[in-house]
MIFINU-316252 format. One record per residue (C-alpha): z, y, x. Coordinates in steps of 0.05 Angstrom, whole numbers, plus 32768, in hexadecimal, padded with zeros to 4 digits. Example, Ala and Ser with C-alpha at 12.3 -4.5 7.8 and 13.67 -1.06 7.14 Angstrom:
! MIFINU-316252
+------+------+------+
:    Z :    Y :    X :
+------+------+------+
: 809C : 7FA6 : 80F6 :
: 808F : 7FEB : 8111 :
+------+------+------+
This chain:
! MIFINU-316252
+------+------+------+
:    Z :    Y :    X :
+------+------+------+
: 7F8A : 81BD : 7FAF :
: 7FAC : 81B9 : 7F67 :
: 7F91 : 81E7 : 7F2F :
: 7FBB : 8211 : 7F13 :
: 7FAE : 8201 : 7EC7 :
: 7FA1 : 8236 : 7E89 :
: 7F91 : 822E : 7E44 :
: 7F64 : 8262 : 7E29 :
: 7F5F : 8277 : 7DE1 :
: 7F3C : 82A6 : 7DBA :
: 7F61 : 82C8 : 7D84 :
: 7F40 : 82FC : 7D57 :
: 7F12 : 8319 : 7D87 :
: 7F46 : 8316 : 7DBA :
: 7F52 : 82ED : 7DFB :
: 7F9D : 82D2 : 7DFB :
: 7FB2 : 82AA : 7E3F :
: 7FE6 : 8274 : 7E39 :
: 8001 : 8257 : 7E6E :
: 800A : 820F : 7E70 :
: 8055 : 81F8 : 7E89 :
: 8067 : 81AC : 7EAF :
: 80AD : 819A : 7E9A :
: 80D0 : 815B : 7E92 :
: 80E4 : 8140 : 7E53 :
: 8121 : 8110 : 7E4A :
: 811F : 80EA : 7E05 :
: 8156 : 80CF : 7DCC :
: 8163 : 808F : 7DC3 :
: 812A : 8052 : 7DC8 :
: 8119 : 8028 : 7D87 :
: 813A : 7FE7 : 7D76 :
: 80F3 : 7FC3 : 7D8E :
: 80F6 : 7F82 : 7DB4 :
: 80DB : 7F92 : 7E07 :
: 8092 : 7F7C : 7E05 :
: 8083 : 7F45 : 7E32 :
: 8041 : 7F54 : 7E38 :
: 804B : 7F93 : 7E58 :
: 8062 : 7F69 : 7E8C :
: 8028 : 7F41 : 7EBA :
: 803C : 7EF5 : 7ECA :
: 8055 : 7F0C : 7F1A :
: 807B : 7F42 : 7EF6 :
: 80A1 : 7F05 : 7EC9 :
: 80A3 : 7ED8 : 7F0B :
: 80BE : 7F01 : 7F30 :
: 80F9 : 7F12 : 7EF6 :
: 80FE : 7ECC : 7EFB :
: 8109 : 7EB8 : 7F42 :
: 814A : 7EEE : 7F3E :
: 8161 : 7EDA : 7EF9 :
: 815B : 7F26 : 7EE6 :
: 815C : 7F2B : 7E9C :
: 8133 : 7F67 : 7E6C :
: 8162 : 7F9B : 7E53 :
: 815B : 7FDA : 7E36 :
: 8131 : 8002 : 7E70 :
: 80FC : 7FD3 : 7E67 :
: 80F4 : 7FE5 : 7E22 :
: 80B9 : 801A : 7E1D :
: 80C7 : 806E : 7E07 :
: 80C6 : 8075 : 7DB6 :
: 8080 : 8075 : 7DAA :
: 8092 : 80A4 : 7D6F :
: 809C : 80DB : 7D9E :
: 8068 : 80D9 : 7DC8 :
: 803A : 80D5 : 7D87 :
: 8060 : 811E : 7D71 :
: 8060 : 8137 : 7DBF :
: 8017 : 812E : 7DC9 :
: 8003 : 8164 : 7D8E :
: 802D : 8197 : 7DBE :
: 8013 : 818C : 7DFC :
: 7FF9 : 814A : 7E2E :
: 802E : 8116 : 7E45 :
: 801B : 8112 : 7E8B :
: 8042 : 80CF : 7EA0 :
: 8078 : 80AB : 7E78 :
: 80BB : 807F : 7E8E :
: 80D7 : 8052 : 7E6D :
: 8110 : 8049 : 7E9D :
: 8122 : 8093 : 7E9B :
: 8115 : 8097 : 7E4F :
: 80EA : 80D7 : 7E58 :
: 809D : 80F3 : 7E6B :
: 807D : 8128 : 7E95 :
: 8064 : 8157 : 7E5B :
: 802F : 8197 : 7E64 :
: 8036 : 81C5 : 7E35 :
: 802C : 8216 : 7E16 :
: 8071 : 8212 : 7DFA :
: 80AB : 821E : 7E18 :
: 80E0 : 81F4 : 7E27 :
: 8112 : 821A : 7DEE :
: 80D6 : 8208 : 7DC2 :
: 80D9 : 81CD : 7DCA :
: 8118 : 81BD : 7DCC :
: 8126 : 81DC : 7D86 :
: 80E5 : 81BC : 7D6E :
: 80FA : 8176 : 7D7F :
: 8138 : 8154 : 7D6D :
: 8130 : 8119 : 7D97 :
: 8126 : 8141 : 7DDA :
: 816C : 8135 : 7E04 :
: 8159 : 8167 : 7E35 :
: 8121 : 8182 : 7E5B :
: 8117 : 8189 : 7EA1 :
: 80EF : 81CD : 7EC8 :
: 80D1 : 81B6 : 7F06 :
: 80B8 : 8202 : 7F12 :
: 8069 : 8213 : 7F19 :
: 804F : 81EC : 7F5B :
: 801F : 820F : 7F95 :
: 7FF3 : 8203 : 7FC5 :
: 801A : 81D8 : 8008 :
: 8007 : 81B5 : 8041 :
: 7FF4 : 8176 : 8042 :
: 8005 : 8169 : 808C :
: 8039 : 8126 : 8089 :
: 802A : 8114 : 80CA :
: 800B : 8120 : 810F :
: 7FD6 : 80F2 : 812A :
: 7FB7 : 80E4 : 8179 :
: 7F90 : 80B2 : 8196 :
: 7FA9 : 8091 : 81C6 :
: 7F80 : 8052 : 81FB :
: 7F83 : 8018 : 81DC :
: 7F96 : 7FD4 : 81F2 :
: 7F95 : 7F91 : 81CD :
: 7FC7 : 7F92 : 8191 :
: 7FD6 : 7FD1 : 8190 :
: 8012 : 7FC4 : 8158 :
: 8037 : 7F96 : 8186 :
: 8078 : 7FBE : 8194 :
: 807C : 7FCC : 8153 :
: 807B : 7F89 : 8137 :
: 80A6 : 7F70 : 816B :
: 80DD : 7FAE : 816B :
: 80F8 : 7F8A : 8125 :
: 80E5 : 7F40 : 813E :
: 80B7 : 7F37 : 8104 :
: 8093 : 7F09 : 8131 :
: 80C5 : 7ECB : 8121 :
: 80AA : 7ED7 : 80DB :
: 8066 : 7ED8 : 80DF :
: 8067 : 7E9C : 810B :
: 8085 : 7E73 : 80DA :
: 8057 : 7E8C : 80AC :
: 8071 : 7EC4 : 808C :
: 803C : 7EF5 : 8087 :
: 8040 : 7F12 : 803B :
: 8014 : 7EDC : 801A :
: 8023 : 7EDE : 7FD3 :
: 8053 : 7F1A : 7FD9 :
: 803D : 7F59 : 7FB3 :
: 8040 : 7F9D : 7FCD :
: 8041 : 7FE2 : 7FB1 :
: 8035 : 801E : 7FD4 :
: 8042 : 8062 : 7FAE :
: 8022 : 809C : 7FDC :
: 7FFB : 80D4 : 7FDD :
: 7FBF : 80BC : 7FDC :
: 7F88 : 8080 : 8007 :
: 7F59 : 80AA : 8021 :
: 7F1C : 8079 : 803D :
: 7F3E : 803D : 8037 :
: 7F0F : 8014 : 8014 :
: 7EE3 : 8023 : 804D :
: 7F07 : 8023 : 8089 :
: 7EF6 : 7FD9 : 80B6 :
: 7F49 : 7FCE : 80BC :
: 7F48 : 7FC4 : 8074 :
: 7F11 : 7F9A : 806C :
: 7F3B : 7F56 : 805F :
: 7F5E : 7F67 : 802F :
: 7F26 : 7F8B : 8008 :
: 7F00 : 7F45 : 8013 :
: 7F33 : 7F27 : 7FFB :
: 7F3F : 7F4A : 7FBE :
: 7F89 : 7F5A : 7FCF :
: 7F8D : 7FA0 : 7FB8 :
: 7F98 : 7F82 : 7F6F :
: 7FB4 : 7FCB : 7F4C :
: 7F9E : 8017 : 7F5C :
: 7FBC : 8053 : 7F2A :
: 7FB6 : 809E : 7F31 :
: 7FFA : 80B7 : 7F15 :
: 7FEF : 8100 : 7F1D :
: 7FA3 : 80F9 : 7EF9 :
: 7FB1 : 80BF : 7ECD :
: 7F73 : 80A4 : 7EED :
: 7F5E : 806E : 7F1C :
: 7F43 : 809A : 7F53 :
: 7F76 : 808F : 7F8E :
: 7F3D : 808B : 7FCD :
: 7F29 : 80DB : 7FC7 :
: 7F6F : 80F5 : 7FDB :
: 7F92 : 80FA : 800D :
: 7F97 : 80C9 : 8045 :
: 7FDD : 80BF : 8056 :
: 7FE5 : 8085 : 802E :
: 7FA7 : 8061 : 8051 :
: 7FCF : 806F : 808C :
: 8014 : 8050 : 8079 :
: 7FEA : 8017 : 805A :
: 7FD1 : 8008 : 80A4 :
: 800E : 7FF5 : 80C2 :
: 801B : 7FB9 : 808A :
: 7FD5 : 7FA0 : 8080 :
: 7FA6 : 7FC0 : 80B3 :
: 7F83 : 7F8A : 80DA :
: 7F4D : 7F7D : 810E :
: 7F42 : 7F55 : 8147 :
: 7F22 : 7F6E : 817B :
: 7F14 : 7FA4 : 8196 :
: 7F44 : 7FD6 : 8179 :
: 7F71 : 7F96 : 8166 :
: 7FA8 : 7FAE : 8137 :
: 7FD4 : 7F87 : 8109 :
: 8001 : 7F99 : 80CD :
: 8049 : 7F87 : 80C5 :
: 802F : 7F5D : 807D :
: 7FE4 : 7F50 : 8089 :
: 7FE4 : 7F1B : 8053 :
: 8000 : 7F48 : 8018 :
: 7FDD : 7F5E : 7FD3 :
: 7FE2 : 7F9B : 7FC9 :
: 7FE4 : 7FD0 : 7F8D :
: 7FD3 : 801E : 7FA3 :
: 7FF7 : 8056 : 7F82 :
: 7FED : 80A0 : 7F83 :
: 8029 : 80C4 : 7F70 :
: 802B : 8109 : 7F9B :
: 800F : 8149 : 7F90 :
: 7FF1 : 815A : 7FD6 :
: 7FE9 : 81A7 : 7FB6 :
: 8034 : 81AF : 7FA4 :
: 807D : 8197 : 7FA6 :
: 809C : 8197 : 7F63 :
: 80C8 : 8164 : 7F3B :
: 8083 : 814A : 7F16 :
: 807F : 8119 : 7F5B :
: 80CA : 80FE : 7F57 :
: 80AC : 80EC : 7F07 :
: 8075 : 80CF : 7F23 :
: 808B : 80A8 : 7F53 :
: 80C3 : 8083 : 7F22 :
: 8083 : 8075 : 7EF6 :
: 8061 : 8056 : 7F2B :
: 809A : 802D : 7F39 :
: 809D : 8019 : 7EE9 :
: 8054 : 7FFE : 7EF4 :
: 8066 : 7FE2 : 7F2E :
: 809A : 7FB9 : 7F05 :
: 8068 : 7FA9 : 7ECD :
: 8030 : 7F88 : 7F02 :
: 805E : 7F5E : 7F24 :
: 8069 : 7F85 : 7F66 :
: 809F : 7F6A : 7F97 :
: 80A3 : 7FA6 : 7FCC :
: 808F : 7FE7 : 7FC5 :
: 8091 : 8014 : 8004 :
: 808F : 806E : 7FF4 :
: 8084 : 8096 : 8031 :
: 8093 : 80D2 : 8007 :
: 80CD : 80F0 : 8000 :
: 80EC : 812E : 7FD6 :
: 8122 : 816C : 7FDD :
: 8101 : 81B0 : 7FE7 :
: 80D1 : 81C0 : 7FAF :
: 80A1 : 8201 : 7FAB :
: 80CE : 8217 : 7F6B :
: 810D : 8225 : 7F9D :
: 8135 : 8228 : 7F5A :
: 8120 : 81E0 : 7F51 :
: 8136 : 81BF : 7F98 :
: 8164 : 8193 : 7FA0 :
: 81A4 : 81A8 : 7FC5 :
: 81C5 : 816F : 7FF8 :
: 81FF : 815D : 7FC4 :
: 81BF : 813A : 7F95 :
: 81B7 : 810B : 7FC2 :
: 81EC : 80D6 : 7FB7 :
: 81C1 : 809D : 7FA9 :
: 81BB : 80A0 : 7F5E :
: 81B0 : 80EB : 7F4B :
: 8165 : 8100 : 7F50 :
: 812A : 80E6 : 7F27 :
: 810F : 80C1 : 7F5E :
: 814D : 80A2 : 7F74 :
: 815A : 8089 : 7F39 :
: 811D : 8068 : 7F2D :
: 8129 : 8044 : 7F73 :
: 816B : 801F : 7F51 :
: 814B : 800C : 7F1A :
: 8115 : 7FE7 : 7F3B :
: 8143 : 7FC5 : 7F67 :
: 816D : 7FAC : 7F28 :
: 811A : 7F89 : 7F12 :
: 811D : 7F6B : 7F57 :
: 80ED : 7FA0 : 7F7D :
: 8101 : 7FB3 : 7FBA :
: 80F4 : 7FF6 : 7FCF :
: 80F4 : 800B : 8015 :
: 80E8 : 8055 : 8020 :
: 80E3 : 8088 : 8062 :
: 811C : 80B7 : 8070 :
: 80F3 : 80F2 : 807A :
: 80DD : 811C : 80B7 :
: 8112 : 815D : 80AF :
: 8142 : 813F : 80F1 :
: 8171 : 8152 : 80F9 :
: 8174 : 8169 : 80B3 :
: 8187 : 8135 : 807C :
: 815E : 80F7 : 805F :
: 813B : 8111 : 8012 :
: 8138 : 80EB : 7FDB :
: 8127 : 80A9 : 7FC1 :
: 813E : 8098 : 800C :
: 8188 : 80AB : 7FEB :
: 8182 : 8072 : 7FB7 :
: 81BB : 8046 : 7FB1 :
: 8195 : 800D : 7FB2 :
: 8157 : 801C : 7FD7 :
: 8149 : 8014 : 8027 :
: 8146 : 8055 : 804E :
: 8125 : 804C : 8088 :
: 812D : 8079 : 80C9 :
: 80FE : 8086 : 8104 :
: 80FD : 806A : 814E :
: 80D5 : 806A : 8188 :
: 80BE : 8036 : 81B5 :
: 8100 : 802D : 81DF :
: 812C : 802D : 819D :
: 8142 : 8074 : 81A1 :
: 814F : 809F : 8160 :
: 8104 : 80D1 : 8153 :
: 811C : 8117 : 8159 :
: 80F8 : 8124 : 8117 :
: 8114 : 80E2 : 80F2 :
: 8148 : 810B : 80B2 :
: 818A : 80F8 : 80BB :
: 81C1 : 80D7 : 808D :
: 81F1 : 80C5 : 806E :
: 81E1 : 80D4 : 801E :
: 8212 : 8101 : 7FFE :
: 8233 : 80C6 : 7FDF :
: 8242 : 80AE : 8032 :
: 8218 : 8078 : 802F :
: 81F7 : 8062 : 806E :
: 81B6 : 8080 : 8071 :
: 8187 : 8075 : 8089 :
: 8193 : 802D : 807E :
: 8173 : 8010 : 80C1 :
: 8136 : 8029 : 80EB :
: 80F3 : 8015 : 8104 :
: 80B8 : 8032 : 8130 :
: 80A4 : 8077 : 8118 :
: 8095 : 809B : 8150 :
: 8058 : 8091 : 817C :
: 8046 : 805B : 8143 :
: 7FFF : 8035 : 8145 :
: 7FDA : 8045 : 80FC :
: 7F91 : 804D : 80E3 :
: 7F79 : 8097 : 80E3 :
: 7F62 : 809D : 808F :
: 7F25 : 80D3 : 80AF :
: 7F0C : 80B0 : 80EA :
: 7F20 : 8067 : 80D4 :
: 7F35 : 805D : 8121 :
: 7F7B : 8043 : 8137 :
: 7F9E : 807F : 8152 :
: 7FF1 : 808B : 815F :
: 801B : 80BF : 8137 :
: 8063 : 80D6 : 8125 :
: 8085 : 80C4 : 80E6 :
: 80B7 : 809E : 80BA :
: 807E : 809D : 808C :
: 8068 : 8065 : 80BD :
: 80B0 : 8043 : 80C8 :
: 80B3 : 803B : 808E :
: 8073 : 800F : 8073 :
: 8089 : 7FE5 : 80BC :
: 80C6 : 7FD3 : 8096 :
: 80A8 : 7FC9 : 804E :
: 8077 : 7F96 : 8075 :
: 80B1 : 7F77 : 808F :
: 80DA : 7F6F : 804A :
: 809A : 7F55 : 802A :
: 8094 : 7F1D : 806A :
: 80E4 : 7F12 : 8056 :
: 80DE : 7F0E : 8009 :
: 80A8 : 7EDA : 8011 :
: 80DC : 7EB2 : 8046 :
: 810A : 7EBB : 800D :
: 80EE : 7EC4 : 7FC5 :
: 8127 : 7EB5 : 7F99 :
: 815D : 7EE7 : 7FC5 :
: 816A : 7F29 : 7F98 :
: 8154 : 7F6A : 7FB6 :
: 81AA : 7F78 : 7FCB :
: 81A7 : 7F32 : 7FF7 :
: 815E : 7F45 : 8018 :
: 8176 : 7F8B : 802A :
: 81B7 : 7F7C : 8045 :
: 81A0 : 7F42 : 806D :
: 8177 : 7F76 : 809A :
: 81AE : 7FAD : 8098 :
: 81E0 : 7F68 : 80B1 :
: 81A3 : 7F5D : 80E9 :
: 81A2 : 7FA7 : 80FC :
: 81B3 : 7FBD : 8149 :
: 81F0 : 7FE9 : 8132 :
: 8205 : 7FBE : 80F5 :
: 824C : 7FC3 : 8111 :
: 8247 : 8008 : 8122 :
: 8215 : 8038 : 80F2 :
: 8207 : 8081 : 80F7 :
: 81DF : 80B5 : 80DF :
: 81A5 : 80AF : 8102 :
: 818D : 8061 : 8101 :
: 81BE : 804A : 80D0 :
: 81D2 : 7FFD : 80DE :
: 8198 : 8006 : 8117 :
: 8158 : 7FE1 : 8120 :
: 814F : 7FA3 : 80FA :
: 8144 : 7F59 : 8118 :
: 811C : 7F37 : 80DD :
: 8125 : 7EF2 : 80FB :
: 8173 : 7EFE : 80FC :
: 8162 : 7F1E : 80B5 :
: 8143 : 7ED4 : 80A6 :
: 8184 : 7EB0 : 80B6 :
: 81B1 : 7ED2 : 8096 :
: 8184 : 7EC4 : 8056 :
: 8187 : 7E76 : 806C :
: 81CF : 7E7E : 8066 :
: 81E4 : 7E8A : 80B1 :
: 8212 : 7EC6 : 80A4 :
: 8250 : 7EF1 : 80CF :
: 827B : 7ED5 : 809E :
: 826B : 7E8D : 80B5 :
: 828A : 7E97 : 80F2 :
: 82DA : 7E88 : 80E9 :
: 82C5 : 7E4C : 80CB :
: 8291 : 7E2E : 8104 :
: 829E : 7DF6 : 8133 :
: 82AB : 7E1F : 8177 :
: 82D3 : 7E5E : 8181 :
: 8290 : 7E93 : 819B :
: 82A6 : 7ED8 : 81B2 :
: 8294 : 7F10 : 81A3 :
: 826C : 7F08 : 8166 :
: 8233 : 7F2B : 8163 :
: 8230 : 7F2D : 81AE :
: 8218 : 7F5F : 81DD :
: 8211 : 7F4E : 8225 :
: 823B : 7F12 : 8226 :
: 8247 : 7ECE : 81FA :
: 8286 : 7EAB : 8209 :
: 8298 : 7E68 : 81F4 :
: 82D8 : 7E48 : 81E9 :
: 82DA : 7DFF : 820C :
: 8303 : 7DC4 : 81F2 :
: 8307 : 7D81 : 8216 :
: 82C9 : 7D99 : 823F :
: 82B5 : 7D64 : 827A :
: 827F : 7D5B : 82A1 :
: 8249 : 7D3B : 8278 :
: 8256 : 7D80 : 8243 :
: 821A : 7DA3 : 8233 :
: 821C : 7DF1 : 821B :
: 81D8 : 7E0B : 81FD :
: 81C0 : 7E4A : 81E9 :
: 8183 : 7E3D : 81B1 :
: 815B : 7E75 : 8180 :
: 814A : 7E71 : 813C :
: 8111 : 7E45 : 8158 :
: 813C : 7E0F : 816A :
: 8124 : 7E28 : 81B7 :
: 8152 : 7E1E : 81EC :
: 8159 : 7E5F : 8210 :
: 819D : 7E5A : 823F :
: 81C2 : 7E1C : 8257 :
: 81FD : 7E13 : 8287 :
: 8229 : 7DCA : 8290 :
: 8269 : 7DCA : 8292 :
: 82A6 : 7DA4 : 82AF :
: 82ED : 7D86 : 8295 :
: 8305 : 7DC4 : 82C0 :
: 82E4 : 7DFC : 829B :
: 8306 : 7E20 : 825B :
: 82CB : 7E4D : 824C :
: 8283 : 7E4F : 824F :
: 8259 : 7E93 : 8256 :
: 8211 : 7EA9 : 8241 :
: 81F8 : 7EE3 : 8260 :
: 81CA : 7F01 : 8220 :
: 81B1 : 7F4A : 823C :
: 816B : 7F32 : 8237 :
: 8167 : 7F10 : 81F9 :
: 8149 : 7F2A : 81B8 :
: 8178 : 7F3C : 817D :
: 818B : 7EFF : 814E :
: 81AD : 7ECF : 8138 :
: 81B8 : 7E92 : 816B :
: 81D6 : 7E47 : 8170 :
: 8205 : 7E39 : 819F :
: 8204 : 7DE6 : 81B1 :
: 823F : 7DBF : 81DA :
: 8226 : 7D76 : 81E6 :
: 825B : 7D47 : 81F0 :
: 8250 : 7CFF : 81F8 :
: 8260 : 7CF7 : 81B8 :
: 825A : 7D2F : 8191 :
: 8236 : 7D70 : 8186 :
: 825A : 7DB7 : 8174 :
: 822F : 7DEC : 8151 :
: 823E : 7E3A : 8151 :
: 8218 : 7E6E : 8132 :
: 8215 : 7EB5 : 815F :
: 81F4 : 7EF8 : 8154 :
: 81D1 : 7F22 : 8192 :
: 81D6 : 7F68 : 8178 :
: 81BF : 7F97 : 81B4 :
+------+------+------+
């Protein structure tokens, strides 16, 4: 539970109370200083690197001046450099302030916070069987990756959460522990270190991308192999605008270490200050604190991938707006839309969510009893998909964080035909792969064969010239696998693949002549 804080003074022989106030404080202009490379770790400059992104002015740090005079009213709680402005806790008020300091743009009340729940989720063990996080894995055909080898190694992940209860204890987290993978932990609403004597939730979300245990009890992550870097951003005793701050300063040190994905399972509208909340036309992708924080990491090359919310059928909150970010719905086990998964599109009518993964009757560790146990949640659908981005961005380090995300959206169930309630659908991260190795839609008018329809349903059809009867047709995955063959004659104009019961992706369609070989690329898009 959060303290309410109060400063206590004595003033000739009497007791005066003054209450200390959170606010936001946006700043003037930075100084002419060069950006500090050394504020940056050598993953953060790599990975600048592999996406040619340059420094600019965000990067450079808040006048240093002003925090100097700041500090002698009150404590600077968090800073940003890419929103030019710090959380501030003060006695004065914000017209004091204001007059008191010329280089104070504006200032921001995010009300007085109370007491809330901290239920994010609902948990139940289920029977288990041997790799329990199967269908998961396999809804988004993450499999292809990881068996070429993609499993996160070398790919740094952040997650910004409410807190990791027990995981430094718990036996699915032993690898990485062993391994010294968790490279980075920050408390953002204590300024301190202490991250593991919170709140659980984040232990949980941190399960499904690198829990792991053979068995019994197996379980897998969707990016075992990832470091990671923990960070505690939300208040689990209140909802005020202080956790949008905190959350776009965890993203700035996110930047700073070198992070590649981060994933939040948090998300922001209503706040205990009604006065404060957000209404629906904020949320047009580039409007609240948190959002905007999103876009900026993506312009450093981090790619954030965030959970839609629970409020179904009410609408997404924010980051999972962002322009730039990747909002990620909730299914179940047969595909179908979670009645509780928060609905789209942002008030700018973008797609949102932007594609969706299993959230509902999802396999995660339990942060209390360390077991593996099924619950309901985008806060789970979400860390699916940033373990499959991470598996991706290793596949393809130098891609910018636009090309990664819209190869999955382009590799989505629904990527013709989007809505409000899965966005472009659930992803096919081997499909996602190809269209990163440069098999695209696009490719199609300019491919050796005529291939209807493409993507393809039920049905592949293929246009036949000068067939006869030593033609071969074949229907290979991105394994080079053949999976459907038929022969043909000098009589037959067409050749059909019946595709009902293949997995989404991107396919090769073969016709063998003598001498020659035709190549077509297809997409199966259920």
């Amino acid at each position: 539970m959060k303290l309410k804080l109060l400063a206590l003074a004595l003033l000739a022989f009497s007791t005066i109370s003054y209450s200390q106030q959170k606010m936001i404080v946006f700043l003037d202009e930075k100084t002419d200083q060069e950006v500090q490379k050394t504020d940056f770790t050598a993953r953060s400059l790599e990975r600048r690197s592999n996406r040619s992104i340059e420094f600019d002015e965000k990067d450079k740090p808040v006048n240093p001046e002003y925090i100097i005079q700041l500090r002698t009213d009150g404590k600077i709680l968090n800073t940003s450099r890419w929103l030019n402005a710090v959380t501030f806790e003060t006695e004065l008020s914000m017209d004091e302030l204001q007059t008191k300091y010329a280089f104070i743009t504006r200032i921001k009340s995010v009300g007085k916070g109370k007491p809330s729940e901290n239920s994010k989720f609902e948990t139940g063990t289920k029977a288990l069987d041997y790799g329990q996080g199967t269908a998961q894995v396999t809804q988004i055909n993450l499999q292809c990756l990881h068996n070429l080898g993609y499993t996160g190694s070398g790919i740094y992940l952040g997650i910004i959460d409410a807190g990791f209860s027990n995981m430094d204890g718990i036996i699915y987290f032993d690898t990485v522990y062993n391994e010294n993978r968790v490279i980075d932990v920050h408390n953002f609403v204590t300024g301190s270190s202490q991250v593991y004597n919170s709140s659980g939730h984040g232990t949980s979300v941190a399960s499904c991308i690198v829990g792991e245990k053979g068995t019994p009890d197996s379980f897998a992550g969707t990016a075992i192999d990832v470091d990671l870097a923990l960070y505690l951003a939300e208040d689990v005793g209140s909802e005020t605008e202080i956790e949008e701050f905190n959350v776009v300063a965890a993203l700035e040190r996110c930047d700073s270490v070198g992070v590649d994905v981060v994933n939040i399972s948090l998300g922001y509208f209503e706040f205990d200050d009604a006065q404060t909340s957000h209404v629906y036309a904020d949320l047009d992708g580039n409007t609240t604190i948190a959002a905007m924080g999103v876009n900026v990491a993506a312009s450093k090359g981090i790619a954030v991938v965030m959970s839609a919310g629970n409020s179904g059928p009410s609408n997404i909150s924010t980051p999972c707006d962002s322009d730039d970010g990747l909002c990620i719905g909730a299914v179940d086990f047969f595909g179908d839309i979670a009645g509780f998964s928060s609905v789209g599109p942002n008030a700018d009518s973008q797609v949102k969510p932007d594609v969706a993964a299993r959230g509902q009757d999802t396999w995660f560790v339990d942060a209390g009893s360390g077991d593996l146990v099924t619950g309901n949640g985008t806060s789970f659908s979400s860390p699916i998909m940033a373990g499959a981005t991470a598996c991706l961005i290793q596949a393809h380090p130098t891609k910018t964080v636009a090309e990664i995300f819209d190869a999955i959206r382009q590799s989505a169930s629904q990527f013709t035909t989007p809505d409000e309630f899965k966005g472009y659908g659930i992803p096919d991260l081997c499909a996602a792969h190809d269209l990163l190795e440069g098999v695209g839609l696009e490719e199609v008018e300019e491919q050796e064969l005529l291939v209807f329809p493409n993507p393809a349903k039920d049905l592949i059809v293929v246009e036949l010239m000068n067939a006869n009867d030593q033609t071969e047709v074949l229907l290979l995955n991105a394994l080079g696998e053949v999976v459907d063959e038929t022969s043909t004659n000098e009589f037959l104009e067409k050749a059909v693949f019946k595709v009902q019961h293949l997995s989404n992706g991107v396919y090769t369609i073969q016709v063998r002549n003598e001498n020659s070989i035709q190549h077509a690329k297809v997409m199966i898009s259920h």
